[in-house]
C-alpha positions in Angstrom: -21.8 -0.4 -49.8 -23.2 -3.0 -47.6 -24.4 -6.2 -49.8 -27.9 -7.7 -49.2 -28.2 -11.5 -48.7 -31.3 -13.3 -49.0 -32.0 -15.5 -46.3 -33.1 -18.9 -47.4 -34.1 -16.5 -50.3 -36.9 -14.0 -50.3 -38.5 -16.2 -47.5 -40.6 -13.4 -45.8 -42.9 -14.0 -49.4 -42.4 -17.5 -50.6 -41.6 -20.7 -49.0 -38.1 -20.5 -47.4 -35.1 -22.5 -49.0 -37.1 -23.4 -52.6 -36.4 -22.4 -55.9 -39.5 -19.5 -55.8 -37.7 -18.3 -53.2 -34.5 -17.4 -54.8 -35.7 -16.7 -58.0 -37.8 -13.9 -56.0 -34.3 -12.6 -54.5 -32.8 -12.5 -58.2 -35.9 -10.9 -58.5 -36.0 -8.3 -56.0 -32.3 -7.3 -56.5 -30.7 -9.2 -53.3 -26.8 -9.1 -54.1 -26.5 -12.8 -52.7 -28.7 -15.6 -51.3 -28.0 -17.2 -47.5 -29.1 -21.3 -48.3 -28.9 -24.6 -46.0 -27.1 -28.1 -47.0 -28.0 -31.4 -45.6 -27.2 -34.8 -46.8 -30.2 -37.1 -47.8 -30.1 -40.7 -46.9 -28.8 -41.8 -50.6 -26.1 -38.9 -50.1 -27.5 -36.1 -52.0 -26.9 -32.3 -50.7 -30.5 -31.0 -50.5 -31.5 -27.2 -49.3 -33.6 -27.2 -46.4 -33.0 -25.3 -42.7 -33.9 -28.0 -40.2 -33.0 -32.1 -39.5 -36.4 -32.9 -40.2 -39.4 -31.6 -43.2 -41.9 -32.0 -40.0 -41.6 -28.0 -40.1 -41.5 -26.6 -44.2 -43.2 -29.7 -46.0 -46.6 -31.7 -45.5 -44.0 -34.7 -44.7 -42.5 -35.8 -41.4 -39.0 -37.7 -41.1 -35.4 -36.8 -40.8 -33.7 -35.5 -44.2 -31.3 -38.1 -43.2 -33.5 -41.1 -43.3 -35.3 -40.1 -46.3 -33.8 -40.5 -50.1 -34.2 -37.7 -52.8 -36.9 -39.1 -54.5 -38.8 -39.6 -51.0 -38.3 -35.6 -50.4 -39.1 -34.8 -54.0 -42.6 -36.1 -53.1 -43.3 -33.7 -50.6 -44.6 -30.0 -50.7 -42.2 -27.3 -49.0 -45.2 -24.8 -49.5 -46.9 -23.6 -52.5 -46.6 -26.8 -54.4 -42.5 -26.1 -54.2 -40.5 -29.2 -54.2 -36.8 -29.4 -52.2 -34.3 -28.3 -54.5 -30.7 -29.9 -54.9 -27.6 -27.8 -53.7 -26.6 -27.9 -57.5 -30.4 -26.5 -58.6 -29.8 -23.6 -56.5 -26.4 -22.7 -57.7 -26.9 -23.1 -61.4 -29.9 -20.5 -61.3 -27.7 -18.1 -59.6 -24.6 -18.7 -61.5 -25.6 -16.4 -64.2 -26.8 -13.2 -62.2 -23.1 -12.9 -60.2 -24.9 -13.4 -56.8 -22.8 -14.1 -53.9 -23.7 -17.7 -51.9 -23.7 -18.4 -49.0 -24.0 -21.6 -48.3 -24.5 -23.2 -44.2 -23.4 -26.3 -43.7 -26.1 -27.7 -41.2 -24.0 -30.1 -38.9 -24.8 -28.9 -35.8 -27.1 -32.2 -35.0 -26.5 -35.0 -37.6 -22.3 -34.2 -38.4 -22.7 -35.5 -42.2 -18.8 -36.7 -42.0 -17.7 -35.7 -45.6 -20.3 -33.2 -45.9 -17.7 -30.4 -46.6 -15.8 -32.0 -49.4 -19.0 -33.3 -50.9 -20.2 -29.2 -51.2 -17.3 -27.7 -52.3 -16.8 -30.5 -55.4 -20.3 -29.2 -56.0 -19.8 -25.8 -55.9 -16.8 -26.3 -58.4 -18.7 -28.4 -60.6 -21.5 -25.7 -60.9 -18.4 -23.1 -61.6 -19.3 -21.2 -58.3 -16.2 -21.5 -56.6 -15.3 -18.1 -56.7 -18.7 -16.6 -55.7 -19.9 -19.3 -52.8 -19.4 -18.5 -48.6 -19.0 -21.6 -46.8 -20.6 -20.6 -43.5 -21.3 -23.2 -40.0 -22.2 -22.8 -36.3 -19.7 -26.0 -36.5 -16.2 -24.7 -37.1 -15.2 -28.4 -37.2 -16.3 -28.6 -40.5 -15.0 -25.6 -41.9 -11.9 -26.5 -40.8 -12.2 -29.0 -43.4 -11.9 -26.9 -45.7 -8.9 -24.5 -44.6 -6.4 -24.5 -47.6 -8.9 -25.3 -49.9 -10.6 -22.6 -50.5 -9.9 -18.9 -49.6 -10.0 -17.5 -46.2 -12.8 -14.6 -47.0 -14.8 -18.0 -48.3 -14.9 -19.1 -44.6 -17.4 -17.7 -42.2 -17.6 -18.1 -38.9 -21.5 -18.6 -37.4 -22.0 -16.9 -34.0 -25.2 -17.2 -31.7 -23.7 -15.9 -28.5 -20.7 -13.7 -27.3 -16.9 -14.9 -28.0 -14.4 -13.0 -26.5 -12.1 -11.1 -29.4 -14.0 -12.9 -32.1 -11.7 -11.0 -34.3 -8.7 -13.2 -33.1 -10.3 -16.4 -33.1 -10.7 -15.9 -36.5 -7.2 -15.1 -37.2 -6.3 -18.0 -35.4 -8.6 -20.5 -37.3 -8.0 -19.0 -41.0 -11.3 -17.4 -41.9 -12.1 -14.5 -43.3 -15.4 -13.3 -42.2 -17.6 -13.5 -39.4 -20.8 -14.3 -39.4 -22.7 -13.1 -36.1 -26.4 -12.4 -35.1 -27.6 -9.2 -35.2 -27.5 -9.1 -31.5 -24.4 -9.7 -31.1 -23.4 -5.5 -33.1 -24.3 -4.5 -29.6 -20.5 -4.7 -28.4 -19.0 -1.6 -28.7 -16.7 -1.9 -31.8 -17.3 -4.9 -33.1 -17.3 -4.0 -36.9 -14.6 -1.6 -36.6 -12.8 -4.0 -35.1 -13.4 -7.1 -37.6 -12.7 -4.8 -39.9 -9.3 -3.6 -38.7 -8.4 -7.1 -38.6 -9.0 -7.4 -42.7 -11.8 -9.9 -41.5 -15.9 -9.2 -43.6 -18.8 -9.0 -41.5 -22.1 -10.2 -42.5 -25.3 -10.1 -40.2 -28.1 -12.2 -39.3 -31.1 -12.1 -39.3 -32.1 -8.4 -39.8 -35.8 -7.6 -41.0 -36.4 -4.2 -39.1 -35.4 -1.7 -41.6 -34.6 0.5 -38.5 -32.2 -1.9 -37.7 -30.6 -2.3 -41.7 -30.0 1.5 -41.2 -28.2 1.2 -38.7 -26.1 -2.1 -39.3 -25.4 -0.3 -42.5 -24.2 2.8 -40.7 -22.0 0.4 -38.7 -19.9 -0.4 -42.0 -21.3 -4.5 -42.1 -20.1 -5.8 -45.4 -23.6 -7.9 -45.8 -26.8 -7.8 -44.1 -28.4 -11.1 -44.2 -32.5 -11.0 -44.5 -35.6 -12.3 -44.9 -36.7 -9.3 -46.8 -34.4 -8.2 -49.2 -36.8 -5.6 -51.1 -37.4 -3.4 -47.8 -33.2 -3.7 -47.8 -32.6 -2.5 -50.8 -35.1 0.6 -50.0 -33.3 1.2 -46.9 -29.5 0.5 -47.9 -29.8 2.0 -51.8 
């Protein structure tokens, strides 16, 4: 059956990447939660999608200039604060969720940023249930041999010939590609036959969750996980 991942939590109905928002995924029945690491400017891991609050919070700044405390004093909608990598983990620790956690190095590379997240994941005891996902394969290939393959996902935006084999070749274990991207005739089967997951982003149409789920994806990654569950369950 495929799995429903909350993207940034149950964002289409509470601020995205904040604790409301997951705890409305547990909630709402979503089999796993999709979440977004930077590194603060006193070197904590804090969940929040872009370089900068200027977008989610009533602050401006880079997350990498700021310290913890500074971000703590901002409002990420609804009076919601940032919450730690660690916060995030511990409330899903007891509910079996699956996390999948992007490593947002895209812009500002966070040397270290890797190591620094999987020590927490381990710490939180979620080392079996957290997927390590980037559109920066240079940072999850610091963590090949440390944790297992199907723990590495591969972020694709555009078209990459045989995806399938690149991922052989690097050492992960699932792909991670926009919805878009299903177009290409085989692409699951394929992935599949290759003993590699798949799990989707972002689908909200529950037109399009039918039929992503028809195509065999192991996870469908959304913004809306109860109109998922009412069109995959």
């Amino acid at each position: 059956m495929t799995k429903i991942w909350a993207h940034r939590g149950a964002s289409a109905y509470a601020p995205e990447n904040t604790l409301p928002a997951f705890e409305l995924a547990i909630a709402q029945g979503a089999d796993g939660v999709e979440l977004d690491v930077q590194r603060t400017a006193d070197g904590h891991l804090v969940v929040v999608h872009d370089e900068t609050v200027d977008r989610t919070s009533d602050g401006t700044g880079r997350v990498v200039d700021l310290t913890v405390a500074e971000l703590r004093r901002l409002d990420f909608g609804d009076g919601a604060r940032i919450p730690l990598l660690d916060e995030v983990l511990r409330l899903c620790a007891p509910t079996g969720m699956v996390v999948n956690v992007e490593l947002k190095t895209s812009i500002e590379l966070y040397p270290g940023i890797e190591q620094e997240a999987r020590d927490v994941v381990e710490a939180a005891g979620m080392g079996e249930r957290v997927v390590f996902s980037s559109f920066n394969h240079y940072t999850l290939a610091g963590l090949r041999g440390q944790v297992a393959p199907e723990r590495l996902g591969l972020l694709f935006a555009d078209g990459i010939h045989e995806p399938w084999e690149y991922a052989r070749r690097f050492g992960a274990g699932a792909l991670h590609p926009g919805l878009h991207l299903l177009q290409l005739p085989g692409y699951v089967e394929r992935a599949h036959e290759a003993g590699l997951l798949v799990h989707v982003w972002t689908v909200n149409d529950p037109g399009h969750m039918a039929l992503v789920a028809a195509a065999g994806v192991d996870a469908v990654i959304t913004n809306h996980p109860d109109a998922a569950a009412a069109a995959l369950r």
